[in-house]
C-alpha positions in Angstrom: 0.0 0.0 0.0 1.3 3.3 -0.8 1.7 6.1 1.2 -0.7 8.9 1.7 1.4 12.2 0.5 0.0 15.6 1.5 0.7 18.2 -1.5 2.8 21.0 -0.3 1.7 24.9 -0.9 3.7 24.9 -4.1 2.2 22.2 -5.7 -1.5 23.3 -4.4 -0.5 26.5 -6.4 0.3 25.3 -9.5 -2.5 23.0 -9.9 -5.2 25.8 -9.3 -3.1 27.8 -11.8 -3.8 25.0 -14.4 -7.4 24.7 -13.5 -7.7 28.1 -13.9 -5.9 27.8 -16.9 -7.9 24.9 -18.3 -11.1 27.1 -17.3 -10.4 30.0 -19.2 -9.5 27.5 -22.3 -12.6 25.9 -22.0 -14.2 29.2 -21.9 -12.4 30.9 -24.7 -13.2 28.0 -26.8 -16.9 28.3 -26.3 -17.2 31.4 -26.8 -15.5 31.2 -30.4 -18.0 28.6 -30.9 -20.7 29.6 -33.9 -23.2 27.8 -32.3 -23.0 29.6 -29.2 -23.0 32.9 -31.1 -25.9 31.7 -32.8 -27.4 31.4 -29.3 -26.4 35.0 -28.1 -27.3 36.8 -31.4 -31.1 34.5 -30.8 -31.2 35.6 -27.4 -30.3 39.4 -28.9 -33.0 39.1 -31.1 -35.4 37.6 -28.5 -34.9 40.5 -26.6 -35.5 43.0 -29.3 -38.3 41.5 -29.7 -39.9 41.7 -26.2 -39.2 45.3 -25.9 -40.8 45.8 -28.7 -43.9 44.3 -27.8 -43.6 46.1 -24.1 -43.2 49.6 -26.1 -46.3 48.3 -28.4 -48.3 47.7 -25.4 -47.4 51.1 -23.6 -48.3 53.0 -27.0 -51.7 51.2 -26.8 -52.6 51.9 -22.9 -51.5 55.6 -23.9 -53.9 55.6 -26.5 -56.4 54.1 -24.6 -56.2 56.0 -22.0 -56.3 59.6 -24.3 -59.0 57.9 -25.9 -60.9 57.2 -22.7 -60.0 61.1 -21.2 -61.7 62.4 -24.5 -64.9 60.3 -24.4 -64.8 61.5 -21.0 -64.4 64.9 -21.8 -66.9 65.0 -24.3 -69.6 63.1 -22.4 -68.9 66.0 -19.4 -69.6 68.5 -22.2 -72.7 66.9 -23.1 -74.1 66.7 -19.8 -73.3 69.8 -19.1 -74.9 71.3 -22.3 -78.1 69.1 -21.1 -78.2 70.3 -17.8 -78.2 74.1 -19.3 -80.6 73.4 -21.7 -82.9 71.8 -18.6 -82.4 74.8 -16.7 -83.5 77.4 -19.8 -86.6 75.6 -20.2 -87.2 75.1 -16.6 -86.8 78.8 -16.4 -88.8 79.9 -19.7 -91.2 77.9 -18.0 -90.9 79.2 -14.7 -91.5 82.8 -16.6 -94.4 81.5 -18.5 -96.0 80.6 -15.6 -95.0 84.1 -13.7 -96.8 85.3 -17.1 -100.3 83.3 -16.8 -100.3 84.3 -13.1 -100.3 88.1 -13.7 -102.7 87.7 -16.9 -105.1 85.7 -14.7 -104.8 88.2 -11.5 -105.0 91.4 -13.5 -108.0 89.6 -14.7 -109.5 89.3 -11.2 -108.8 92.6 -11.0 -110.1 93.8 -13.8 -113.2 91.7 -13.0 -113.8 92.9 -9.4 -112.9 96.6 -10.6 -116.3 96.5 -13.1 -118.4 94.7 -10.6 -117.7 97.9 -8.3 -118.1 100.1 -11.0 -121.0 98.7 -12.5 
């Protein structure tokens, strides 16, 4: 049976050195690799395309929303243009009425003012 040997600090050193080495290898390698550049430049793309979409969406909420502020707006208007328009007539009417009341009284008057003359 052999001997168990414990590596010194200097050989501990070099062999993390060539891991390290071997690592950034591995690494260089892939990243020269056109398949993995294919990947990146579909990932690229995939993310061009999602913040498309994200600034699509936004556009359409905006619109939405300027679309929903101006129906809004316009149904405000309207009421508003009813509710003047209610309180006209209620007042022509309000005056007719005033008007038939002092016909009908200067009437009574009239009346009462030739029974005492008559």
């Amino acid at each position: 049976m052999k001997a168990f040997k414990d590596p010194t600090f200097s050989d501990r050193l070099v062999n993390s050195s060539a891991a390290k080495k071997a690592a950034l290898e591995r690494f260089r390698a892939k990243a020269e690799d056109p398949a993995v550049a294919a990947q990146r430049a579909a990932r690229v793309a995939l993310a061009a395309e999602r913040e498309l979409r994200i600034a699509e969406r936004a556009e359409a909420r905006r619109l939405e929303q300027e679309r929903l502020a101006a129906e809004t707006a316009a149904r405000e208007l309207a009421e508003r243009a009813e509710r003047e328009a209610r309180q006209i007539r209620e007042t022509d009417e309000l005056i007719a009425l005033e008007a038939q009341r002092k016909i009908e009284r200067d009437q009574r008057y009239a009346a009462r003012k030739a029974r005492k003359a008559g």
